[in-house]
C-alpha positions in Angstrom: 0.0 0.0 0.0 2.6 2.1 0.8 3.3 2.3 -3.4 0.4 3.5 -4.1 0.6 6.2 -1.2 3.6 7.4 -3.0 2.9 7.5 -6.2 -0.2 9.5 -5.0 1.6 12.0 -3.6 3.9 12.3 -6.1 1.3 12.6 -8.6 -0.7 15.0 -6.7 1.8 17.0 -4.6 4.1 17.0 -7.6 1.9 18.1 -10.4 1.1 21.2 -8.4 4.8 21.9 -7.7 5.0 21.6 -11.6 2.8 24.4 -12.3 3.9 26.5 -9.8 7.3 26.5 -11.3 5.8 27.6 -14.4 4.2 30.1 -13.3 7.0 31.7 -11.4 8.9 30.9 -14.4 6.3 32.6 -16.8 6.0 35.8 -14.4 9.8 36.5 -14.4 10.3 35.9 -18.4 7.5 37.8 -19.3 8.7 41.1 -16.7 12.5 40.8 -18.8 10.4 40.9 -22.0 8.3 43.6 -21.5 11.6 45.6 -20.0 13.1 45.1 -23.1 9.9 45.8 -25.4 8.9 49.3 -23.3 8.6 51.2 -26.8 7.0 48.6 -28.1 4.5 47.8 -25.6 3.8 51.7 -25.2 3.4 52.3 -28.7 0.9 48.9 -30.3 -1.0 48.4 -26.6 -1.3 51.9 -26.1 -0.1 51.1 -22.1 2.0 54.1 -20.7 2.9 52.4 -17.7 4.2 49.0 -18.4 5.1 48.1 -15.0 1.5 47.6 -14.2 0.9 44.6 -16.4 4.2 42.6 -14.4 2.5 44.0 -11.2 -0.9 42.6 -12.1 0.5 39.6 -13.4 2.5 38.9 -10.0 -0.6 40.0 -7.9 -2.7 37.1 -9.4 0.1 34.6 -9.5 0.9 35.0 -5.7 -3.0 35.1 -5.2 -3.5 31.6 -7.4 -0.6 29.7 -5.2 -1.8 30.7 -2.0 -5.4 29.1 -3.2 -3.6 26.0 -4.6 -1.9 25.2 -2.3 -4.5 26.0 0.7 -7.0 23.1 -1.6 -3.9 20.8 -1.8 -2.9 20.9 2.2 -6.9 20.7 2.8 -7.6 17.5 0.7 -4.4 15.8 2.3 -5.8 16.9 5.6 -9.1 15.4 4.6 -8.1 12.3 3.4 -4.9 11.0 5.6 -6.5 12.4 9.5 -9.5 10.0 8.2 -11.9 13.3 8.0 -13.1 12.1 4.8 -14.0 8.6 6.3 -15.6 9.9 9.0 -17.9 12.1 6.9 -18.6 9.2 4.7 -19.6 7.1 7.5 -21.9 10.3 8.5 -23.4 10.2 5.4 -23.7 6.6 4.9 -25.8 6.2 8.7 -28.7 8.2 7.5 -29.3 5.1 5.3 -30.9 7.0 1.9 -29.3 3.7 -0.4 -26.5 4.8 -2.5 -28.2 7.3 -5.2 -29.4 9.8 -2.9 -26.8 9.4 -0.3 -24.2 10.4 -2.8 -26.1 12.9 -4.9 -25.9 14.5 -1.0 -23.1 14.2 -0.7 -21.8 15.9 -3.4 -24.2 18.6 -3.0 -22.3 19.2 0.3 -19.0 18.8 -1.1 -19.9 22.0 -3.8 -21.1 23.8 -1.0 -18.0 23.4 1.2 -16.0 23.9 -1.6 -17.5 27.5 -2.1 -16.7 28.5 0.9 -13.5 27.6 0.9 -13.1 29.5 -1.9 -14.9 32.4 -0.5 -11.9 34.4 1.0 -9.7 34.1 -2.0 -12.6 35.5 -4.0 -13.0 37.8 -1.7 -9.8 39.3 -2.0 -8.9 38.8 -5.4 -12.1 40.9 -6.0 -11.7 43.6 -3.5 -8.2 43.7 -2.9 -6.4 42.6 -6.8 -8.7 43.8 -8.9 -9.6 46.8 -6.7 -5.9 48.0 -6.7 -5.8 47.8 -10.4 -8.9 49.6 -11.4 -11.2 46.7 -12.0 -13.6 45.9 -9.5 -16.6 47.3 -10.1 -18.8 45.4 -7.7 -19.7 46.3 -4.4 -19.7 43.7 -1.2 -23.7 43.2 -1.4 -23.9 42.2 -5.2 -20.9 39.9 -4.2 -22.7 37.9 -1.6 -25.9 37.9 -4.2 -23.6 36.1 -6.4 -21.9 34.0 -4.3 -25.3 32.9 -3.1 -27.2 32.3 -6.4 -24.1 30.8 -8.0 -23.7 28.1 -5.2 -27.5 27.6 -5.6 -27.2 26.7 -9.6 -23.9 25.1 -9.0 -25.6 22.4 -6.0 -28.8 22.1 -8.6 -26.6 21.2 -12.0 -24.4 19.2 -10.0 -26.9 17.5 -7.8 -28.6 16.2 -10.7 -24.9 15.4 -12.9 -24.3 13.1 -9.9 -27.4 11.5 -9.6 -27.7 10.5 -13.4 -24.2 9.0 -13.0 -24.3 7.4 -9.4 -28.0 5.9 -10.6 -26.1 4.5 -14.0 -23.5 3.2 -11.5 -25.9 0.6 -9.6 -28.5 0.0 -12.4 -25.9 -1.0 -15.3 -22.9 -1.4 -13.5 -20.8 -2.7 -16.9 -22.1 0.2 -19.2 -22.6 3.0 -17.0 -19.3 5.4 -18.4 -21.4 4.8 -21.8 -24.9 6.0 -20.1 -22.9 8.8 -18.5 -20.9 10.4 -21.4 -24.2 10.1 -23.1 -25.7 12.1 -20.1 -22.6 15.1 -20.0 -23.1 15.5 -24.0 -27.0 15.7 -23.5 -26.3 18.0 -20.5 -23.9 19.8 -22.3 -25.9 20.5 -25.2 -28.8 21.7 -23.1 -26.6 24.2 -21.3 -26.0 25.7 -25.4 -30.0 27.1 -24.4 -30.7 26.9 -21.0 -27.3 29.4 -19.9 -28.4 32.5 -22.2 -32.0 32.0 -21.5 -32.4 31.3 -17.8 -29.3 31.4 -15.8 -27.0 34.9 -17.5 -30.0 37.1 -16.9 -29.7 35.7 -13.2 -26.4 37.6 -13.1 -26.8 40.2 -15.6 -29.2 42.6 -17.7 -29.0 42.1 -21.5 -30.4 45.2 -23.7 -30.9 44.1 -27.1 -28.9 46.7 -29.8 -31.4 48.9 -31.5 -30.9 50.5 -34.5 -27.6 52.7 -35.3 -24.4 52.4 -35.8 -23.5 49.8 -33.2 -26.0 47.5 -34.8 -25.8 48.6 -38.5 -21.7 47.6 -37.7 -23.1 43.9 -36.2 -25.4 43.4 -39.3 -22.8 44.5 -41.5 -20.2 41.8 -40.2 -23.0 39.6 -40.6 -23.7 40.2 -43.8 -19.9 39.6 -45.2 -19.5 36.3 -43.0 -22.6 35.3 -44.4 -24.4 34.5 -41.0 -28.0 35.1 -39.4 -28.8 36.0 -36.3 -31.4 38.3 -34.5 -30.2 37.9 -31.0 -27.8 40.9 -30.7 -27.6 42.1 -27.0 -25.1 44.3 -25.0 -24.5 43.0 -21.6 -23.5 44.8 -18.4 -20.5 43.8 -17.4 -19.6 47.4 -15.9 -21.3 46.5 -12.7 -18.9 43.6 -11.5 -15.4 44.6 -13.4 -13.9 46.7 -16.6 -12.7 43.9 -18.5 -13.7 43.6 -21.6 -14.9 40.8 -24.0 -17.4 39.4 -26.4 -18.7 35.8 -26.8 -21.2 33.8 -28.5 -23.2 31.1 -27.5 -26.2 29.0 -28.7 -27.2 27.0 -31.7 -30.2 27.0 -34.5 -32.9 29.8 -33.3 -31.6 30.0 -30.0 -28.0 31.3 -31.0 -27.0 35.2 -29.9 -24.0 37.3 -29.9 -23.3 39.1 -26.2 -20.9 42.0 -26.3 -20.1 43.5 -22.9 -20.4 46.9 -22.1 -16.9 47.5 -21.2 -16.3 46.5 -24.6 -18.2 48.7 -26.9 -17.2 51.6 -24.7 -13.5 51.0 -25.3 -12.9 49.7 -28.8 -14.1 51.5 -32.0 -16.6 50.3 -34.4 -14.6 48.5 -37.1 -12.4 47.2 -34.0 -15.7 45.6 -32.9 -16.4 44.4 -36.0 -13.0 42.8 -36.1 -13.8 40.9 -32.9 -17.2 39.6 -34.2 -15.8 38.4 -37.6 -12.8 36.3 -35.5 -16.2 34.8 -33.4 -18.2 34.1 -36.4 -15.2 32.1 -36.9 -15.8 29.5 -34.8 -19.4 28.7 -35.8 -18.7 29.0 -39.4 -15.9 26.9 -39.4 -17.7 24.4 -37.1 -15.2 24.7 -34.2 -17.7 24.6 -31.7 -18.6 20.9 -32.4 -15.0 19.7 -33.3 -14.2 21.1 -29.5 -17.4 19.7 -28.3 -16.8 16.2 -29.9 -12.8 16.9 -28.4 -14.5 17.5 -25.2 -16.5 14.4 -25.2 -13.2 12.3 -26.1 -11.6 13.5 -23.0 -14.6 12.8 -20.5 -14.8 9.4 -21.9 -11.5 8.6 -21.2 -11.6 9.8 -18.2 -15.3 8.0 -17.2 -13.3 4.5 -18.6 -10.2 5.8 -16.5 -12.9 5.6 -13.4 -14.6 2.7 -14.1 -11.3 1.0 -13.8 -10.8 2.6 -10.3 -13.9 1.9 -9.1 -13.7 -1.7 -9.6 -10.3 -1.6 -7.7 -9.7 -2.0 -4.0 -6.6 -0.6 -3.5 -8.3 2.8 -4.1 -10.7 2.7 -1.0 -7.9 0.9 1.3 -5.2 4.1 0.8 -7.7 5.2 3.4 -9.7 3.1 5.0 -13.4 4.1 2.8 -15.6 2.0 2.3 -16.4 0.7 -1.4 -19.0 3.1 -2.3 -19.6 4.6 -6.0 -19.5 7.8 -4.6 -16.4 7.4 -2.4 -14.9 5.6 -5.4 -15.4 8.7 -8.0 -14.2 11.5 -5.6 -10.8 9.8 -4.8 -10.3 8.5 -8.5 -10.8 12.3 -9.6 -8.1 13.5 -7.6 -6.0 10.7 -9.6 -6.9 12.1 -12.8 -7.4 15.4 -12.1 -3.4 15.5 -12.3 -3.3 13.8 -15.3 -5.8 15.9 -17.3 -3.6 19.1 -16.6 -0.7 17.5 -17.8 -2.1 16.4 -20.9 -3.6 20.2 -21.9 -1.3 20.6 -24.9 -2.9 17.7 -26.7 -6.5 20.0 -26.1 -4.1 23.3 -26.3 -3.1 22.6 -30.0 -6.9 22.0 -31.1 -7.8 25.2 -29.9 -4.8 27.1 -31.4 -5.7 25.6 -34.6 -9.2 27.0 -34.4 -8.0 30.4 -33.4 -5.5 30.8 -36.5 -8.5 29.9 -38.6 -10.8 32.3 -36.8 -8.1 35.2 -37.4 -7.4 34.6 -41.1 -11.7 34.3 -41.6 -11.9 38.0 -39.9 -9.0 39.2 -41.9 -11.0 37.9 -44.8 -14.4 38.7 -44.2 -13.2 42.6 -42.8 -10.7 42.8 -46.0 -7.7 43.6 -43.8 -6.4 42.2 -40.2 -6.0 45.8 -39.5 -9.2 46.0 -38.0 -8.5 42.8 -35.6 -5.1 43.5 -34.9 -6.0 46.9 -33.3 -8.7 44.8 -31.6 -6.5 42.6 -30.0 -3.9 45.2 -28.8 -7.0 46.9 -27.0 -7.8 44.1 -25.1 -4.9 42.8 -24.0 -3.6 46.9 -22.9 -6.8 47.3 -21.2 -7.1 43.6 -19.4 -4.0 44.4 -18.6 -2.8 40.6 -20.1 1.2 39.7 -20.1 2.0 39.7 -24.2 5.0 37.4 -23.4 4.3 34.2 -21.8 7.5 31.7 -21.5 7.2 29.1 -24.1 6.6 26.2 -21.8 3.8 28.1 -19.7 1.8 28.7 -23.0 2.4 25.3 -24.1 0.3 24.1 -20.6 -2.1 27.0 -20.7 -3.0 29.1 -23.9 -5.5 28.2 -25.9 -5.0 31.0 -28.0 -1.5 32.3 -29.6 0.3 34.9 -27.6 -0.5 38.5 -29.4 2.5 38.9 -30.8 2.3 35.9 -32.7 -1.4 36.4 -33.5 0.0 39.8 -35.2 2.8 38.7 -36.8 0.8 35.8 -38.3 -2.3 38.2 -39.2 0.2 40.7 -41.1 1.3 38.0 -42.8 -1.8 36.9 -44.6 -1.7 40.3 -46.6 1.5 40.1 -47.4 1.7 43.6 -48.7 0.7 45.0 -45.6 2.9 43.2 -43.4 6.0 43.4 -45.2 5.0 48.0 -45.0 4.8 46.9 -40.9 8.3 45.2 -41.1 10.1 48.1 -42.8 8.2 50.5 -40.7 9.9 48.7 -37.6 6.4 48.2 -36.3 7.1 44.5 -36.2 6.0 42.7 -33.3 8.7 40.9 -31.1 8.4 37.3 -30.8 6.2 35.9 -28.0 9.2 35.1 -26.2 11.1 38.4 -26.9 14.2 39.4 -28.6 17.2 39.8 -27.4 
């Protein structure tokens, strides 16, 4: 047993330690690139003080470790003082059969993990992204959230686990299948039921009347070839100024959200440039390669646990007793390692995708110009680092590093970026030059 106790650790503890590193390492190269890019930085992100990205940067990589590891000394607490089998035994005395007493369960697990996440929320809200010029939100609309947002979380979950532990005990040899089937259909659902009945829970969404903002939209539209009536501004200004745009949806129930933030910063063709990038991914049918990707990785990972389940060794580590339940919680903290480590198999997908989406936009807007300013905005007033270290990006970006994204836009009109090289308006490399 005492194998299986160390490679545990090893794979738990040392996974963590992994990305730690990285992140260190990706804060320190990207503060020695963006010294030696000032001009650069000042001149295509429009940000005068450069010292405030590496400051934000640091701020929420000191905040993100101190959470990690809190979660990783808390589950090692839990599961070697025999907390988690004395809970389970709690749980398993009120005698409900093995459904409901693990649907509970779980429930109870998402709410305790919410507040252990409440202080770190607390103060990357009202301490981070106060200092930098962020926050927005004031402490009452933060308990409203906090409160609603456990509320859906406990519901979607609830019934998630209750599906799969039912599965478990009524077709013991096919159940992954049943589930994956069950976290597609779930998944597909959540396409119509997020816009519709859980967004407006946490925000008000004005639909764009007629003018320019919406003559820009149709116009977009119109070039990519795509319908779509659903055209709303949301408010994001009441929680934070970042900025963005997404799109979610499919057939009739499809709509295009732009936040506030964002069509108070950018310009109208820079908008434009943003929409024609997410067209992208519904014209190009990204959204169901990544969904059918997506499905690929929670099937291995449902046959990974019906494997575990089935193995003794995995409730002896410490001393729980063979329950479905029991059995899916400790093999998840197996896996969960794994599936970070294997990102850059999922990573390279998505930077596919997002190549494609940026040479559709420079196609559909007739120049990357449009994007390219887009893009600058966003990552000056998000306040983003430009220059990740390779090896971080290679874990964690699912879209290319801007200066990349530029360098690879300007080249698709060749005309135009060979003017930006001689102009020495040439982005640096995502890893800087030296």
């Amino acid at each position: 047993m005492l194998e299986f106790h160390a490679a545990f650790l090893l794979l738990f503890v040392g996974t963590t330690a992994f990305f730690t590193a990285l992140s260190i390492l990706n804060v320190r190269h990207g503060a020695r690139v963006l010294e030696r890019e000032r001009e650069w930085v000042r001149d295509r992100l429009g940000l005068e003080d450069v010292d405030r990205v590496t400051a934000y940067q640091r701020a929420g990589v000191r905040l993100s470790q101190v959470r990690t590891w809190a979660f990783v000394a808390l589950v090692l607490a839990v599961l070697y003082t025999g907390a988690l089998a004395s809970a389970v035994e709690w749980f398993e005395g009120l005698g409900y059969g093995p459904v409901l007493t693990g649907t509970l369960f779980v429930v109870a697990l998402v709410v305790a993990m919410q507040l252990f996440s409440l202080p770190f929320d607390a103060y990357e809200t009202f301490v981070v992204e106060e200092r930098f010029d962020f926050n927005q939100q004031s402490p009452g609309l933060f308990v409203r959230d906090l409160v609603v947002q456990t509320a859906i979380s406990a519901a979607i979950t609830g019934v998630l686990a209750a599906g799969v532990l039912w599965f478990v005990s009524s077709v013991p040899t096919y159940w992954p299948l049943a589930a994956l089937v069950l976290f597609a259909a779930f998944s597909l659902g959540m396409l119509v039921i997020y816009p519709r009945f859980i967004a407006p829970l946490f925000n008000d969404f004005q639909p764009v009347e007629e003018g320019d903002l919406r003559e820009s939209v149709e116009r977009v539209f119109d070039r990519a070839g795509f319908s779509c009536d659903g055209i709303y501004v949301m408010d994001a200004s009441r929680r934070s100024s970042h900025s963005n745009a997404y799109f979610v949806g499919f057939g009739r129930t499809k709509r295009v959200v732009l936040f506030d933030t964002l069509v108070d910063q950018m310009d109208l063709p820079e908008i434009e440039g943003v929409l024609a990038h997410e067209l992208a991914h519904w014209k190009k049918g990204h959204i169901w390669t990544g969904f059918a990707a997506g499905m690929v990785r929670v099937g291995a990972m449902l046959a990974a646990l019906w494997y575990l389940l089935e193995s003794a060794w995995l409730y002896e580590m410490f001393a729980l007793p063979e329950t479905a339940y029991v059995g899916l919680l400790v093999g998840m903290l197996w896996l969960q390692p794994l599936v970070k480590l294997s990102s850059p198999l999922e990573n390279r997908l998505s930077l596919a995708h997002e190549r494609e989406a940026d040479a559709f936009a420079t196609d559909v807007m007739g120049s990357g110009d449009p994007l390219i300013d887009a893009l600058c905005r966003l990552t000056g007033e998000n306040l983003s680092n430009p220059f990740p270290h390779p090896w971080y990006a290679t874990f964690h970006y699912t879209h290319p590093p801007i200066p990349d994204r530029i360098r690879y836009i300007q080249g698709l009109g060749e005309g135009d970026g060979d003017a930006e090289r001689e102009s020495g308006d040439a982005p640096p490399t995502a890893q800087g030059s030296d």
